[in-house]
ZATOR-126378 format. One record per residue (C-alpha): x, y, z. Coordinates in steps of 0.25 Angstrom, whole numbers, padded with zeros to 4 digits, always signed. Layout:
N
XYZ
...
// end
This chain:
811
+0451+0429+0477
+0448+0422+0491
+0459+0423+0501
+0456+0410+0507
+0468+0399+0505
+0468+0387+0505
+0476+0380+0517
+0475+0366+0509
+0480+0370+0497
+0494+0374+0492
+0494+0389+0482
+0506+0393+0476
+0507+0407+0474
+0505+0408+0457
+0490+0402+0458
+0484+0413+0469
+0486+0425+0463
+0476+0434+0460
+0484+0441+0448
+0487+0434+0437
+0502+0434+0431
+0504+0444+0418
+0496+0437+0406
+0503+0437+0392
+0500+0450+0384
+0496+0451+0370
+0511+0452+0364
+0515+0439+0373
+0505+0430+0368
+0510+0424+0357
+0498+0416+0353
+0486+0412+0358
+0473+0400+0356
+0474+0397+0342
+0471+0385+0333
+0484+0387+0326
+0497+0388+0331
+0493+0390+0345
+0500+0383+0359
+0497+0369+0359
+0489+0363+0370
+0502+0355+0375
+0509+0370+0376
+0498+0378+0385
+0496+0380+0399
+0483+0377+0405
+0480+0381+0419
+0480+0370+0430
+0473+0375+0444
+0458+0382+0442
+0455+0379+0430
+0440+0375+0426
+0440+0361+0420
+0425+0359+0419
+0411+0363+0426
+0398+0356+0426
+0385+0364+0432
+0372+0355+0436
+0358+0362+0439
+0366+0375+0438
+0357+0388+0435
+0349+0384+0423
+0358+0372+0419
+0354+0357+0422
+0369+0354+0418
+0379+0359+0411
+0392+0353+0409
+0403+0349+0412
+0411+0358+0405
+0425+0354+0403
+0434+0369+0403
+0447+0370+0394
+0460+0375+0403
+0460+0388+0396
+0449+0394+0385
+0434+0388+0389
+0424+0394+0381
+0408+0392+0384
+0400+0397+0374
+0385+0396+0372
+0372+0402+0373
+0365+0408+0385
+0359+0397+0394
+0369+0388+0389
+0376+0387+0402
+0389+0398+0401
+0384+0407+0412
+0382+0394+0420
+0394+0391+0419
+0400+0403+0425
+0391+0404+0434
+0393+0390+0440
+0410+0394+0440
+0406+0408+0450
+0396+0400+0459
+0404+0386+0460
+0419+0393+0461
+0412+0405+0468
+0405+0410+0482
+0394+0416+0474
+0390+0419+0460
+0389+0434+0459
+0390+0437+0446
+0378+0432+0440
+0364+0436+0442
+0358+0424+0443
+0354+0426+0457
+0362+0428+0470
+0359+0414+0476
+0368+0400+0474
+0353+0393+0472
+0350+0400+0460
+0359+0394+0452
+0353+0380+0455
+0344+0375+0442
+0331+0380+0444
+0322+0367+0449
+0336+0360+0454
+0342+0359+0470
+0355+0361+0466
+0366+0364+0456
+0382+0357+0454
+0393+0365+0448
+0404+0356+0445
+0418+0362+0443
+0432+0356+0440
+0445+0364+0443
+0458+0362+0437
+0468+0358+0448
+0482+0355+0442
+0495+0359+0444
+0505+0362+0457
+0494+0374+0458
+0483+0362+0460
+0473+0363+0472
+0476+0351+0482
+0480+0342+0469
+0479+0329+0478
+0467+0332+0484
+0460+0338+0469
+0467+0331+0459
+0468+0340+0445
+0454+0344+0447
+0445+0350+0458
+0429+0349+0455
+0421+0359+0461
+0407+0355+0462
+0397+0365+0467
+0382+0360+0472
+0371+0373+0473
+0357+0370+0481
+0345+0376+0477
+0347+0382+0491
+0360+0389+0488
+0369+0380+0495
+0383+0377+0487
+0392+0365+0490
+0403+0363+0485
+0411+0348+0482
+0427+0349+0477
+0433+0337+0470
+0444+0332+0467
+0445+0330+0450
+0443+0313+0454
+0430+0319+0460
+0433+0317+0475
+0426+0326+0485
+0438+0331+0491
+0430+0346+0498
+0415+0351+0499
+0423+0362+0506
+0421+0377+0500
+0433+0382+0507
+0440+0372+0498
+0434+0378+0487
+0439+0391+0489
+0453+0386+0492
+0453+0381+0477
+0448+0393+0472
+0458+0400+0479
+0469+0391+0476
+0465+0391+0462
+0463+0406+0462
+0447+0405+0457
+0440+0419+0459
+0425+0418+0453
+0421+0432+0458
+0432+0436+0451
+0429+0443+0436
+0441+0439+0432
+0439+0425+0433
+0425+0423+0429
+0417+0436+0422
+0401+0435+0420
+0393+0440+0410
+0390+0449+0422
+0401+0453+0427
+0404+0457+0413
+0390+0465+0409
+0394+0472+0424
+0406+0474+0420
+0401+0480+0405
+0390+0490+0410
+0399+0495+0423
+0400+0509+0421
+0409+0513+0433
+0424+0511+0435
+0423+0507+0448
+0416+0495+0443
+0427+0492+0434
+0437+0494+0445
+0430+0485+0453
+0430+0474+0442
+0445+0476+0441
+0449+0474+0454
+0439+0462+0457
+0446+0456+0445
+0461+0458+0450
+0454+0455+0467
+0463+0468+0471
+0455+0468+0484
+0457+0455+0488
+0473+0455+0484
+0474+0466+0493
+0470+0458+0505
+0481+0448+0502
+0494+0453+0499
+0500+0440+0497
+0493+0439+0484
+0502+0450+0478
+0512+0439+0482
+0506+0427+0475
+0505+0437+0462
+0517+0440+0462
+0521+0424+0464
+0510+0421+0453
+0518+0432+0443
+0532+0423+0448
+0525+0410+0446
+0522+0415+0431
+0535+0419+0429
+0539+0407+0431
+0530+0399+0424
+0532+0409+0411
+0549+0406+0415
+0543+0391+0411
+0535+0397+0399
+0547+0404+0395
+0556+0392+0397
+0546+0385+0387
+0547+0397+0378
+0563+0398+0378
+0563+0382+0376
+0553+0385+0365
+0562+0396+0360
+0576+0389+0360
+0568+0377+0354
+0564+0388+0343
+0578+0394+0342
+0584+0380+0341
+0574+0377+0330
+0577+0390+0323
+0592+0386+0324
+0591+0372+0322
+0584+0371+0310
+0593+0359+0307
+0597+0351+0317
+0586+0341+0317
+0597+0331+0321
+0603+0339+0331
+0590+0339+0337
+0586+0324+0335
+0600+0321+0342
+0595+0331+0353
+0582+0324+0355
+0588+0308+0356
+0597+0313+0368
+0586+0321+0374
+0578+0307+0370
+0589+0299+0380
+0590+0310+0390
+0574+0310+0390
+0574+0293+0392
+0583+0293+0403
+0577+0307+0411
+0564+0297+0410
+0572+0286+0418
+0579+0299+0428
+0565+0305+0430
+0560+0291+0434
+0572+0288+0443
+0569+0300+0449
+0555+0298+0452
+0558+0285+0459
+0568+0289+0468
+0559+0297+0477
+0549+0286+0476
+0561+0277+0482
+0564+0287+0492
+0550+0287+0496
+0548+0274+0498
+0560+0273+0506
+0554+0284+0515
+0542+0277+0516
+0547+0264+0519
+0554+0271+0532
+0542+0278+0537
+0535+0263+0537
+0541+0260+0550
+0535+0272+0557
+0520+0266+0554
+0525+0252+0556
+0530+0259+0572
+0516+0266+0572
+0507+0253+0569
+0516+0244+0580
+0513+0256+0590
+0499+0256+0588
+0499+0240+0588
+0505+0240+0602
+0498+0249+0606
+0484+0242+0601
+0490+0230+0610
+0490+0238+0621
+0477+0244+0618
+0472+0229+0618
+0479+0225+0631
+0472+0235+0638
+0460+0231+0633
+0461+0218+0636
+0463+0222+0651
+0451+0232+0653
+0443+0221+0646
+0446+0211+0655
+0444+0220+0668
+0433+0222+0662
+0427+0208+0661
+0434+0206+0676
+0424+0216+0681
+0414+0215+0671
+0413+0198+0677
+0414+0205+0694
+0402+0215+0691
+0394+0203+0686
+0398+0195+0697
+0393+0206+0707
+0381+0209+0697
+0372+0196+0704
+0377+0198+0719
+0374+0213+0717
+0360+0208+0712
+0359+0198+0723
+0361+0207+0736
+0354+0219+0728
+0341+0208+0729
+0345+0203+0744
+0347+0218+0749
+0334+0221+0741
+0326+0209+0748
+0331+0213+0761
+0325+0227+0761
+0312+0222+0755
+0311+0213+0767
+0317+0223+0777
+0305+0232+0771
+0295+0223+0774
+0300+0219+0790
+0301+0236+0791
+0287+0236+0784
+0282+0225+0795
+0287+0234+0806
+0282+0244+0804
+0269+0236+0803
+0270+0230+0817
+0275+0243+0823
+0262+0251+0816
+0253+0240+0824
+0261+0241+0836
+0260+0256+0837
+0244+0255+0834
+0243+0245+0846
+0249+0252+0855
+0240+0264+0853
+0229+0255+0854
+0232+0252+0868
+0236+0266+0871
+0222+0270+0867
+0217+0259+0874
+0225+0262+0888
+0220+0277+0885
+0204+0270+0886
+0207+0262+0897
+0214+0273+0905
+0204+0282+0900
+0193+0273+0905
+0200+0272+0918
+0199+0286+0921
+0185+0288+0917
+0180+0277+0928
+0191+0286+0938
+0182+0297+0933
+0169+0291+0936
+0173+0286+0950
+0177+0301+0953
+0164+0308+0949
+0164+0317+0963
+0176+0319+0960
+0173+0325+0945
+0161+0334+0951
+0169+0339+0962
+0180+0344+0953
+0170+0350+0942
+0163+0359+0954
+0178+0362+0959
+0180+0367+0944
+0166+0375+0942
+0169+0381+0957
+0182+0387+0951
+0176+0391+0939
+0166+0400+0943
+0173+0411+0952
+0185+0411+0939
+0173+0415+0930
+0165+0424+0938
+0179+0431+0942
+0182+0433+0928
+0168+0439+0924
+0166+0448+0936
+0182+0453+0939
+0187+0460+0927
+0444+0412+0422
+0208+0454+0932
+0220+0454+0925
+0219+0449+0910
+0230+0438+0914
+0220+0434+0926
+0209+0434+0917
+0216+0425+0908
+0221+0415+0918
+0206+0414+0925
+0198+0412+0910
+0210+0400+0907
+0206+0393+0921
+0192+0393+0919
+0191+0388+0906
+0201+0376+0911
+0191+0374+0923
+0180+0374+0912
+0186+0365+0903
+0189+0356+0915
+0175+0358+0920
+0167+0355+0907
+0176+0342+0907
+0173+0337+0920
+0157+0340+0915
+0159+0331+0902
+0165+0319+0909
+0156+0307+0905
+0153+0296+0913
+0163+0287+0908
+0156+0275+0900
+0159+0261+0909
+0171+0252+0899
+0175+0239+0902
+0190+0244+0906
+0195+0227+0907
+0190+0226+0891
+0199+0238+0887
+0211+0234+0898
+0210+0219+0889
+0212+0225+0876
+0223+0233+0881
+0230+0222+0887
+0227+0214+0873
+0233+0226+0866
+0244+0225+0873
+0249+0210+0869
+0246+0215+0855
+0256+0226+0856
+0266+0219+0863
+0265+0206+0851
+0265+0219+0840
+0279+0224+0847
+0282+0208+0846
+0281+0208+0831
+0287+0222+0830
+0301+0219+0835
+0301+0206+0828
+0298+0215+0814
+0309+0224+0818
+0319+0217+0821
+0315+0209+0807
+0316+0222+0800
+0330+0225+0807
+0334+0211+0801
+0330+0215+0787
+0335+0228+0788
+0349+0222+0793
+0352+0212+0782
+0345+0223+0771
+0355+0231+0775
+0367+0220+0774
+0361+0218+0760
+0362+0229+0755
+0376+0232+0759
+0379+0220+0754
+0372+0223+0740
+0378+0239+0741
+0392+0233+0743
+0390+0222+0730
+0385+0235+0722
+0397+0244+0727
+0406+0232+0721
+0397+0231+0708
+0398+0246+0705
+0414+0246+0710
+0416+0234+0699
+0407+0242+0690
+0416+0253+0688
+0425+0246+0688
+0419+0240+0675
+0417+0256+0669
+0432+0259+0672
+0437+0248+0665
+0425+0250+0654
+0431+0265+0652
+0446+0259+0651
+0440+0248+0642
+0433+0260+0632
+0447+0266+0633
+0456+0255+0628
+0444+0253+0618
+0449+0267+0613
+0463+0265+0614
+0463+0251+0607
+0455+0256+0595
+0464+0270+0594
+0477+0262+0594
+0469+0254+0583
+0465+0264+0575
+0479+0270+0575
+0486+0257+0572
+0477+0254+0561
+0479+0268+0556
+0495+0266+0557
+0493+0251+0550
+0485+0258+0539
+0498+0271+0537
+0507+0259+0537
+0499+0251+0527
+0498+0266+0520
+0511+0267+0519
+0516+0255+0515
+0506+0256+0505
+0512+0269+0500
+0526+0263+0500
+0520+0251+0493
+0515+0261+0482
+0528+0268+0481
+0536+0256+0479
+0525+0252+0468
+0528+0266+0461
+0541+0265+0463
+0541+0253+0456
+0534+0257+0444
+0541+0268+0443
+0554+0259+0443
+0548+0250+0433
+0545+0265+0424
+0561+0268+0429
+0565+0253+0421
+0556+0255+0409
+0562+0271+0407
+0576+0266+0407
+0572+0253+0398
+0566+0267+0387
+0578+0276+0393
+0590+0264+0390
+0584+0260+0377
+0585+0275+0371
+0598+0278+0378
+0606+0268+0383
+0613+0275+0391
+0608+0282+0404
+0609+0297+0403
+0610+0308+0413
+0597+0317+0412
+0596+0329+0421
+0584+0334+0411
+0570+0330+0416
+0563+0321+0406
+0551+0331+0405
+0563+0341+0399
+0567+0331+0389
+0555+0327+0384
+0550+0342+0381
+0563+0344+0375
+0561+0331+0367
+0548+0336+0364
+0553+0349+0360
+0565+0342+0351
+0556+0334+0344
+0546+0343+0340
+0558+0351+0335
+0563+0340+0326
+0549+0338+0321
+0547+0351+0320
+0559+0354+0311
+0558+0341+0303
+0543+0345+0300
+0548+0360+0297
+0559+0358+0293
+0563+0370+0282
+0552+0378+0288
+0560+0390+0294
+0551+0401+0296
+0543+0392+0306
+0555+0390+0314
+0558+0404+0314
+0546+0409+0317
+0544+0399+0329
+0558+0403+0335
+0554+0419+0336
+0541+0415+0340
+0547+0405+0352
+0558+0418+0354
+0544+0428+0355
+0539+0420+0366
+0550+0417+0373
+0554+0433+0373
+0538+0436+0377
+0538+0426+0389
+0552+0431+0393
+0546+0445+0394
+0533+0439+0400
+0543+0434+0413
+0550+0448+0413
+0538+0454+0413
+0532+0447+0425
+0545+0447+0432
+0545+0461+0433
+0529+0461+0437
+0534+0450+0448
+0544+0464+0451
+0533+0473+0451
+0526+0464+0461
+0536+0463+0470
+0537+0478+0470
+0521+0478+0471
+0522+0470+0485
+0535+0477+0491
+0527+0490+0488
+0515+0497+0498
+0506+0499+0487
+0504+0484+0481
+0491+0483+0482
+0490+0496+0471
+0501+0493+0463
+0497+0477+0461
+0483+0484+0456
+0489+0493+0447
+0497+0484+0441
+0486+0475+0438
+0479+0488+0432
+0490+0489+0424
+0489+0476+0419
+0476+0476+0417
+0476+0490+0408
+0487+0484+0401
+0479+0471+0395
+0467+0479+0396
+0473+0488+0386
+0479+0477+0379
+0469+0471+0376
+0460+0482+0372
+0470+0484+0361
+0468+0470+0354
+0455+0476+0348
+0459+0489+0345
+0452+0496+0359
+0462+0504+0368
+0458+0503+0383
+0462+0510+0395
+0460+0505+0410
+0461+0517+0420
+0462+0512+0435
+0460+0522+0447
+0463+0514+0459
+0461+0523+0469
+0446+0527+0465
+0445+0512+0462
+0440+0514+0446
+0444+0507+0432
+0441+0515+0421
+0442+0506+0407
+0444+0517+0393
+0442+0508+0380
+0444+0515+0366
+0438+0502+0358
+0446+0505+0345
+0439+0516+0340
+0454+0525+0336
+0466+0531+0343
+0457+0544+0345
+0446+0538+0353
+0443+0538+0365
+0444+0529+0377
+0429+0525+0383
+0424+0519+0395
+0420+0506+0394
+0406+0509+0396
+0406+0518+0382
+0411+0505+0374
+0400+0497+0364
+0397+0483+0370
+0407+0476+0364
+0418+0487+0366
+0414+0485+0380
+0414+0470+0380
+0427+0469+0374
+0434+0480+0383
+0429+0471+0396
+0434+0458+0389
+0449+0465+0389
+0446+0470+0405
+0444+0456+0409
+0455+0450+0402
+0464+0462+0407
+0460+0455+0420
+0462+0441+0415
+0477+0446+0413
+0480+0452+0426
+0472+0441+0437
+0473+0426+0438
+0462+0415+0438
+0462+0403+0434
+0450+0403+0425
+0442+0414+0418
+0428+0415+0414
+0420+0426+0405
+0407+0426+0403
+0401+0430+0388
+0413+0440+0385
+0411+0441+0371
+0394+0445+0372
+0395+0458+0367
+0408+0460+0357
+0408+0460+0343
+0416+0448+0336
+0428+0459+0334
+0428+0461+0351
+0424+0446+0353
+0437+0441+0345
+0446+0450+0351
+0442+0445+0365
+0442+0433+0362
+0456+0433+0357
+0461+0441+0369
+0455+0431+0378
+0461+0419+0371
+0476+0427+0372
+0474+0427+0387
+0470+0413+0387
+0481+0410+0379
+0491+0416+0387
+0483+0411+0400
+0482+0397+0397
+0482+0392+0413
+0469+0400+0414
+0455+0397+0410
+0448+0403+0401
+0431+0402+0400
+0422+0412+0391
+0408+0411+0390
+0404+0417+0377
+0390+0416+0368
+0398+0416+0357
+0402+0402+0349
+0419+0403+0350
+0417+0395+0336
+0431+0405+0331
+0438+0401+0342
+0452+0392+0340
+0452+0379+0342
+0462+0377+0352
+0462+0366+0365
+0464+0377+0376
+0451+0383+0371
+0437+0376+0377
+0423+0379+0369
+0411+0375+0378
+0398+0376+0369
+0387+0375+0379
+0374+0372+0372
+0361+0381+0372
+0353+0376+0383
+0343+0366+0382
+0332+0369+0393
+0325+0354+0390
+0338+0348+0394
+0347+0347+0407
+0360+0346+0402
+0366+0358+0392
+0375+0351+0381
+0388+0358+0379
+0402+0356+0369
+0416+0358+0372
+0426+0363+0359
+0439+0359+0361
+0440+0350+0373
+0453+0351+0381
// end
């Protein structure tokens, strides 16, 4: 069993359990299914939480459809051949309920039991959810469907609905949470045995095995992770004491009811007497118990009504505070607008010195690009007459030149005098110094270079000095008008430059107000966005305050309706009640009493009147209502001293080792038990400590022979040894449905009728579990009875989708 919980649910101790309470042995039954003289359907206990109600399969393994299948509370059985579906079935209970379908070899994967040729597969199946044991009853209903989808691929979903068939989870962990709520163990062999499992369990050889196989069933190593589960066994035992107190109070009222009948054999008008008071207690309990019910109802009402003025508060708070919400609103919208209307004021005058500022730069541009103009040809001029002073001065000094020509040869015989002693000094004196070297070589190359210029002096060519002093003169007027029209462009330019400048402070001032009023805007915009918020919140909340209120008055309006009705029920009871008794009596009984006593009275008027003189049914009912009532009162002392043994168990060190000893013990003695119903005696030899199960069975052959292993018995001797292990552990653990698989293959009819009958028995006494038996066989010599389901499946048809079935015995 899983140790997850459920945090949503709500588990009482008697349901969670892993040990099942003490089952009714062979002496304690006292009948069984039957088409006699068995219980009536009106007298048995189905269970109420886990239960299987039905199952469809879609596209699963081989089957185009099957179902669905409508299960009965306690014995189902499906019978048919093989291919008809039966393993399907199984099958579909381990992979849909279970993590994984390991006990089948049909293949390891989820996508193999996908239809071949088809994307996917559905398992439908309905759990029974009634009862103060029910899982989330508001949420589920009486009913939780689990339906399972498999992709070719492998994948599995999973949908949990309510018994309406609203979606209410697609969660696993839900799932697992009503499995463990409803305490549903797949892997476990105890609730669900395989064909495989059971040929497994047949050919294995070694004790170990069987070992293994027994603690797997009773989930030893996982109760001994959680001590607390000793606990809730404990409660579980309690909680079936109480409930067999119930059965024993239903017992002793049978048995009084049997004693009164042996006594009172005639008193039929005692009796009638007894049943008109009970009649006039039984009308006017009907108009207590309706009384009663409507007193809370009033109560509530009134409570209600008083709570109405908390919501009424709530929606006048958030009202005022959507005014508010409004106000301020209002305000930010209307700055809005004030500087929304100032930025489109400014927008044109921005726009306007924005274009002024820009046409006085354009203009400024052009004065400073005709300045620069004029002062370009200004500067050429004036390097034009510097060239042409340089000609004229030039020309003057070659004339200067020409009138000094004696003058020019003198100097040049002057240099070549000098010249000559310098050179020849420097050639000839060396379920001298170098310095004076130096400074002699440097003089005479200037006197060289000085001579061979005067030796290239031209004759200067004869110009006409007035033409070039004219121009000059002329170039000059030119210059000075240029310098005219030069400081007329600058100081233009200064102008421009002057009112660019005052534009475009004047247009960067206009923008500095723009931008100034602009976030302005963005400030009020962000305070705008905020009351935005604030008014729709304080909306929503005052919407979803109006809507409470109109919730609640609703509720208070539905009240009073029911009250109403139920005061109208209240006027027609006492109309019944005055008209059988007059007069109002004091009942303290409930009606529910009274009517079963009524019940109970009559049938033993009818009873005696139709039997009347037939004594030795009487007797005979009376000893056997005595026999029961004696049997069930050992049962309860019987469990109250395991519910001592318990508590002993947990106040000791060993608890672990003693709870498994005492399940071994329980589970030789109904091994044994059983063994004896077809003549076999058995023995079950547990070694804890080596961790082996040794299972003797002498299969009826005389007091002399010996006991066998398992493995030494014929088929069927086998077969039917392993049909009383697994319902010794049917007896000793809990779940709420049980499933085996082809049980009955290899026993002879003496076997097969014998097992059949034990299993029936511990139906019988188990009748808030489930039952289901897959067989070959027919079950045609089985009792009618309604707690006993037949599901026929039909031989498969390959040339159709849909595999026909019939049901015996619907519930």
């Amino acid at each position: 069993m899983s140790k997850r919980k459920s945090s949503n649910s709500v588990q009482t101790p008697d349901k969670r359990s892993r040990l099942s309470q003490p089952e009714l042995s062979e002496e304690d039954e006292t009948g069984y299914f039957s088409s006699g003289d068995g219980l009536s359907t009106s007298e048995s206990v189905t269970g109420e939480v886990g239960i299987i109600e039905s199952i469809s399969l879609r596209n699963f393994m081989c089957h185009s459809m099957l179902g669905p299948f409508a299960f009965g509370p306690n014995v189902n059985f499906i019978v048919g051949n093989n291919g008809s579906g039966k393993s399907a079935l199984l099958k579909a209970l381990i992979v849909a309920l279970g993590v994984k379908d390991h006990t089948t070899n049909r293949g390891s994967f989820i996508k193999g039991f996908v239809k071949e040729g088809e994307s996917s597969a559905d398992v439908s199946i309905t759990l029974r959810n009634r009862g103060h044991d029910a899982y989330k009853p508001e949420v589920f209903g009486q009913s939780i469907i689990v339906d399972l989808h498999i992709s070719s691929e492998g994948m599995k979903t999973y949908e949990l609905r309510s018994k309406a068939g609203r979606l209410v989870s697609s969660q696993k962990e839900e799932l697992i949470s009503i499995l463990d709520h409803f305490n549903i163990q797949v892997d476990n062999p105890v609730s669900i045995l395989t064909q495989e499992m059971s040929e497994h369990f047949l050919h294995s050889n070694g004790e170990g095995e069987k070992y293994k196989f027994f603690m797997k069933a009773i989930q030893f190593d996982q109760m001994k992770e959680d001590y607390s589960y000793i606990m809730k066994t404990k409660t579980m035992t309690q909680n079936t004491v109480e409930k067999h107190r119930e059965t024993l109070q239903e017992l002793k009222r049978k048995y009084h009811e049997k004693e009164e009948r042996y006594k009172s054999l005639d008193s039929l008008d005692e009796m009638q007497k007894k049943l008109d008071e009970l009649k006039n207690q039984m009308a006017w309990a009907l108009v207590a118990e309706v009384e009663q019910e409507m007193k809370p109802m009033r109560e509530r009402i009134t409570a209600e009504e008083r709570s109405t003025v908390k919501y009424d508060q709530k929606v006048e708070e958030w009202e005022a505070k959507v005014q508010e919400a409004y106000r301020i609103w209002g305000q930010l919208q209307d700055q809005l607008e004030g500087v929304t209307q100032q930025m489109q004021q400014l927008q044109p005058q921005c726009a306007e010195l924005k274009s002024r500022a820009q046409a006085c730069n354009t203009d400024l541009k052009a004065t400073e690009a005709s300045l620069h103009r004029k002062k370009t040809n200004l500067r050429d001029l004036e390097k034009d007459k510097d060239r042409l002073n340089k000609r004229i001065q030039k020309l003057k000094h070659s004339i200067s030149q020409t009138n000094s020509a004696d003058t020019h040869v003198e100097k040049l015989n002057h240099i070549q005098a000098e010249l000559e002693p310098l050179l020849g000094q420097t050639r000839k004196d060396s379920y001298w110094a170098h310095e004076e070297v130096k400074k002699a070589q440097e003089c005479c190359r200037k006197l060289q270079a000085e001579l061979t210029e005067l030796q290239n002096v031209e004759e200067p060519q004869s110009e006409d000095l007035k033409t070039l002093e004219e121009e000059l003169e002329e170039l000059s007027s030119r210059i000075s008008a240029c310098r005219e029209e030069f400081e007329a462009a600058r100081n233009q330019m200064l102008t421009h430059k002057r009112e660019y400048e005052e534009a475009e402070q004047l247009s960067r001032q206009q923008r500095e107000a723009f931008n100034s009023i602009a976030e302005e805007a963005e400030t009020i915009k962000e305070q705008l966005s905020n009351s935005d918020q604030e008014l729709a919140w304080s909306k929503h909340l005052k919407k979803h305050y109006e809507e409470k209120r109109k919730a609640h008055v609703d509720k208070i309006e539905t009240l009073k309706k029911k009250l109403k009705d139920k005061d109208q029920v209240l006027q027609v009871s006492m109309a019944k009640a005055s008209e059988i008794c007059p007069e109002r009596l004091g009942v303290r009984r409930t009606a529910k009493s009274l009517e079963s006593e009524i019940s109970h009275l009559k049938h033993q008027i009818y009873t005696q009147q139709d039997q009347q003189g037939q004594r030795d049914t009487i007797v005979r009912q009376f000893h056997e209502a005595k026999e029961n009532f004696s049997n069930m009162t050992q049962q309860v002392k019987s469990l109250e001293a395991i519910i001592h043994q318990l508590t002993e168990i947990i106040n000791t060190r060993h608890v672990y080792a003693e709870l498994r000893m005492y399940l071994s013990v329980r589970c030789k003695y109904y091994f044994e038990s059983m063994l004896s119903q077809r003549g076999y005696i058995g023995k079950m030899i547990f070694d804890h400590e080596n961790e082996t199960l040794s299972i003797l069975v002498q299969p009826g052959e005389g007091d002399n022979a010996d006991l066998r292993d398992m493995h030494f018995l014929s088929r069927g001797e086998h077969w039917f040894s392993t049909v009383c292990f697994i319902l010794s552990l049917w007896a000793i653990t809990d779940a709420p449905f049980r499933a085996l698989d082809v049980f009955d293959v290899y026993m002879d009819m003496v076997n097969r009728r014998i097992s059949m009958d034990m299993m029936l028995k511990i139906a019988a006494s188990q009748r808030y579990r489930q039952f289901i038996f897959l067989t070959p066989q027919s079950m045609s010599s089985l009792p009618a009875n309604s707690l006993i389901r037949i599901l026929r499946l039909s031989d498969p048809d390959r040339s159709q989708s849909a595999l026909p079935f019939g049901q015996r015995n619907p519930e």
